[in-house]
N, C-alpha and C positions, 0 to 999 in steps of 0.2 A: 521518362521511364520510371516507373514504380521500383523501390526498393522494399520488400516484405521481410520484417525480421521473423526468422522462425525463433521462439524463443526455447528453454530447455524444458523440461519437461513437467516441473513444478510449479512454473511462471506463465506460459504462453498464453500471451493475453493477447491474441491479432485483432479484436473489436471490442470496444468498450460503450456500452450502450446497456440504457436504461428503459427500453421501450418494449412493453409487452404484445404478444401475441405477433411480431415479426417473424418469420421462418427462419431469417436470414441471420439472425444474431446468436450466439452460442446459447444456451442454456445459462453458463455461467454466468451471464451480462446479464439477464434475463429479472428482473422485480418480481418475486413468487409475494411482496407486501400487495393487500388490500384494503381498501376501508371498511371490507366484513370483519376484518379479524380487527375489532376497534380494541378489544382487553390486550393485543399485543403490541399497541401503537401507545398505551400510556406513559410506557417506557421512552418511548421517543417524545413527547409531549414535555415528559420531565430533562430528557438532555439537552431538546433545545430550550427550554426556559433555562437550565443551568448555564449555557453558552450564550444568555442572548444579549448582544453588543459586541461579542468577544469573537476574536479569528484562533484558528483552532488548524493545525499541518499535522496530516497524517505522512511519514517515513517508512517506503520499504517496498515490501514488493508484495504479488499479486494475492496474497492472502490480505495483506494490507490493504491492497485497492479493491478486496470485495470487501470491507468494512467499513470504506469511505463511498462504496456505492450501494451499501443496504442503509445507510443513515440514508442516501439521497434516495433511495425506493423507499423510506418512512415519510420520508417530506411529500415525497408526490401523493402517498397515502390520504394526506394530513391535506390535499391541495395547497401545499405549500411550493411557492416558486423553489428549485432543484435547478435549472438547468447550466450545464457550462460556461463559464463566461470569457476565461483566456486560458492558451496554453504557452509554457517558454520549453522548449528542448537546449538542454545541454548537450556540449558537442564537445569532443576533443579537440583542443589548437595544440598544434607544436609552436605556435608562433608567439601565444602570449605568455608569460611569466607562469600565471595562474593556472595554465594548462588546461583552459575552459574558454568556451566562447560561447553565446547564448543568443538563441535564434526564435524570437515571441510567434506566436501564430493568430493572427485578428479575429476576432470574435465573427466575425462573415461567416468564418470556414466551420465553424459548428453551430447548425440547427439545432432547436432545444433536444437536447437526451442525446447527443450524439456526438461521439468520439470512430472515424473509420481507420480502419490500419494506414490508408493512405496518408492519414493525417499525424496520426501518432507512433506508426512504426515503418520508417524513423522520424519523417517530418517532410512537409513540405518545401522542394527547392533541395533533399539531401542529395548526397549524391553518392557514388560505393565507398569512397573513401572515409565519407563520417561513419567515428565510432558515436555512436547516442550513448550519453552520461548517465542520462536520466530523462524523465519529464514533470517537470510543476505545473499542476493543474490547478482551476481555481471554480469552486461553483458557490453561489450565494444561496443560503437559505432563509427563504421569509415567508410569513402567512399570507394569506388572503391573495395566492397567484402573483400577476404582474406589479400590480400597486406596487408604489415607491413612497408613502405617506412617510411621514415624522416618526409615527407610531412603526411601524413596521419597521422602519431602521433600527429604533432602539432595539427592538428584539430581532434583531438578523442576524443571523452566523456565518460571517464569513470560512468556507471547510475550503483547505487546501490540501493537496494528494502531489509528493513529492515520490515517483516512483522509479526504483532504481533495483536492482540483484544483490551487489555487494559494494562494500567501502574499500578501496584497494589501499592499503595497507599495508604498503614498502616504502613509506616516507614520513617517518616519526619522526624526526630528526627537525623538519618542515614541513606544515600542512597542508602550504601553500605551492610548493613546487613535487609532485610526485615521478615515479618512473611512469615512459611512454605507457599505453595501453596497448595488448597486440592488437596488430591489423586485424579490420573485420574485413571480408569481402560479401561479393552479394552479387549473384546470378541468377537465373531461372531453374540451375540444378543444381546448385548449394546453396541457397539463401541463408546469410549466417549474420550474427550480430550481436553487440555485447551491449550490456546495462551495469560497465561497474564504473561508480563513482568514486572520481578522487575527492580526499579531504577537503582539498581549496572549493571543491563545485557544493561539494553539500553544505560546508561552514558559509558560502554566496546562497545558496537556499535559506539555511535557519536563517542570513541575517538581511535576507531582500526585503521582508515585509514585516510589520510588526504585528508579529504571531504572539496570544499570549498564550496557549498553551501547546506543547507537542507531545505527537503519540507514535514511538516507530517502535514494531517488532525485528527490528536489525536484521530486515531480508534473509538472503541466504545464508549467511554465518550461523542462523539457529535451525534452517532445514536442510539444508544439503544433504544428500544420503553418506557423505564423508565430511563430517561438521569437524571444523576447529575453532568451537565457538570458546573453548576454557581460552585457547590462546589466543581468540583475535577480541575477546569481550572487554578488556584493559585498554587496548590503542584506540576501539569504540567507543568507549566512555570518554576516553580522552579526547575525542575529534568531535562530537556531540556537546562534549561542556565547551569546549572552544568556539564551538558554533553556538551557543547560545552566551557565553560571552561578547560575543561579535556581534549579536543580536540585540544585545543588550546596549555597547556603545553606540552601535551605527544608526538606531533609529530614535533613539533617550528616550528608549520605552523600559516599562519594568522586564527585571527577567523573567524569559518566558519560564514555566512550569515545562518539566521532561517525564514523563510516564513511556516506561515498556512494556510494551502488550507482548501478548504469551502470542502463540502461534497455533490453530484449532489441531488437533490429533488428525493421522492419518490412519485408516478405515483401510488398508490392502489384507486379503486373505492369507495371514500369517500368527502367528503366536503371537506378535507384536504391533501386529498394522503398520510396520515404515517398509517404507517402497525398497525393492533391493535391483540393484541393477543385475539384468539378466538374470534374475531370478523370482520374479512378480508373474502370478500366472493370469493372464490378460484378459483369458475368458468370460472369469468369473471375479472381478478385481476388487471388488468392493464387500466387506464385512461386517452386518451390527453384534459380532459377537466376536470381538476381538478378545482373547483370556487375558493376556498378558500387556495393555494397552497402557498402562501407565510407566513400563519403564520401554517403548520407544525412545527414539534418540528426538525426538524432538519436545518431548513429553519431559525427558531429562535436561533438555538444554529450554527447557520453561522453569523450572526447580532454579536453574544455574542463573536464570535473568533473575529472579524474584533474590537470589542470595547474593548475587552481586550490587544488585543496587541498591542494598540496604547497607552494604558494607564501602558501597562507594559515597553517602550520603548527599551530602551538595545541592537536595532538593532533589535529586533524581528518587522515583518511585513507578511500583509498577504493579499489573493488571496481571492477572491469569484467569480467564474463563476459559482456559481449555477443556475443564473436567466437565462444566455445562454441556459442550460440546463432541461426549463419548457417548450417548445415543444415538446419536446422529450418521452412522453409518451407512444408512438409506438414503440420504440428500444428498451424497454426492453424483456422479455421473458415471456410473459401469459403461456406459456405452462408449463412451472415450478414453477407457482404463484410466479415469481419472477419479480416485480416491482421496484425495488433495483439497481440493476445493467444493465447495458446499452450493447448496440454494441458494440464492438472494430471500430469505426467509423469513418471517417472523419467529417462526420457530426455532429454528437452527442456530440463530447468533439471537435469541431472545436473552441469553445468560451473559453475551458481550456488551451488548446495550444497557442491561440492570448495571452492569457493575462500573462502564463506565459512567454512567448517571448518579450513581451511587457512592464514587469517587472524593 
């Protein structure tokens, strides 16, 4: 029996695919990159020659995994091999210490460009009782298609996409042993399911492979329509340097680099463009003339990443191309009242690609 996570309403990623002109895939998953638009692909040209040898983890949630899926709609631009190569689901145990148990899924089950909810929400073999933690994803990027030469390795980028909602955040004390998670369930008239990660699962992410650089916008603690990001940004930091501490001993690799990406502005038909619950008019849901777009709550809690991690220093530093990303009111998807998420675009994240290249 299939388990289908319905996710909430800023997140819901039920199909993760990179293949154009299918009927069947959301728009969202959907590559709007092509090899016409070659002046918007130099930007990608320059990040993978800045990344090439080097493994690179994107952190967070589904704003996150269309940034880690518009790099691989530049590679396939570029006919560079993109496609998936493993995925591991975390799972909640009550049974082990760590409070995680981890369940790989064999590269069989993904055809190139292709992630099905059967697969990744929640996982193959789950059953109602798993809560899903998260998912680490892994795709290789290298020129010239399939080849495996000498040359192509050296410049191949390993991109990993660790996706998850929030860090749960009731066990400071230990990051290794958290409280239960609630019970998810999962029926054909409530399909329900959570994405929040304990410290122990994410600090086993940073330190399972040796990543040298990371890039997470701290999921839903910066978008929530009711953020407590001033108060959960402190135990974040702290669970994030531990994790790449751990990262650091367990694989006697250099410390990895930590960069926080902003979060792109939200586009709803208000003074401000952030989504208001029951109160967002659905019709008409999306705005390129938002008056009041910079002091959104997400827009402030991008101000709040950029002053914190200057004040936290440690090596931590961060990214904000949100402000590239306020004309872009038109790229999102009115048809699915979704104002949130963007094209897979050249244009639209052309100002997230300069600056991470630029980096």
């Amino acid at each position: 029996m299939k388990y289908i996570v319905v996710c909430s309403l800023l997140v819901c990623a039920g199909a993760l695919r990179t293949n154009d002109g299918d009927p069947g895939v959301h728009p969202k998953y959907t590559c709007v990159v092509n090899s016409s638009t070659s002046n918007d692909l130099t930007d990608y040209a320059r990040l993978f020659q800045k990344w090439s040898g080097q493994t690179v983890m994107i952190v967070g949630d589904s704003l996150a995994l269309q940034l880690f899926n518009v790099i691989r709609c530049g590679a396939r631009s570029m006919s560079w091999k993109h496609d998936i190569e493993e995925t591991t689901y975390y799972y909640n145990s009550q049974e082990l210490n760590n409070g995680f148990t981890t369940r790989p899924v064999a590269e069989k089950h993904f055809p190139v460009e292709q992630i099905t909810s059967e697969t990744m929400f929640p996982g193959l073999g789950a059953s109602k009782d798993d809560i899903v933690q998260g998912v680490l994803t892994k795709s290789s990027i290298r020129p010239h298609g399939e080849s495996s030469t000498r040359e192509n390795r050296e410049v191949a980028v390993t991109l990993y996409m660790y996706f998850h909602f929030m860090v749960k955040l009731d066990a400071q004390n230990d990051s290794r042993v958290s409280a239960r998670l609630a019970p998810s369930f999962s029926d054909e008239y409530h399909p329900k399911g959570f994405f929040n990660t304990k410290p122990a699962a994410l600090i086993d992410v940073l330190s399972s492979v040796p990543v040298d650089h990371i890039f997470t916008n701290l999921g839903h603690h910066a978008l929530k329509f009711q953020s407590q990001l001033e108060l959960d940004i402190d135990p974040l930091f702290r669970i994030f340097n531990a994790g790449i501490l751990a990262a650091e001993g367990r694989n006697f690799h250099k410390r990895p680099t930590l960069t926080v990406l902003s979060h792109p502005p939200q586009h709803y038909n208000n003074p401000t463009g952030d989504y208001v619950l029951g109160g967002t008019n659905r019709t008409q849901p999306c705005s390129n003339d938002v008056p009041d777009i910079r002091n959104q709550l997400v827009m402030k809690n991008n101000r709040l990443k950029r002053q914190k991690a200057v004040e936290y220093g440690l090596g931590f530093a961060s990214i904000d191309f949100s402000e590239s990303m306020i004309p872009y009111g038109n790229m999102h998807f009115p048809q699915f009242g979704d104002c949130t998420h963007y094209a897979l675009s050249p244009v639209a994240w052309a100002g997230a690609i300069k600056s991470i290249a630029n980096a």
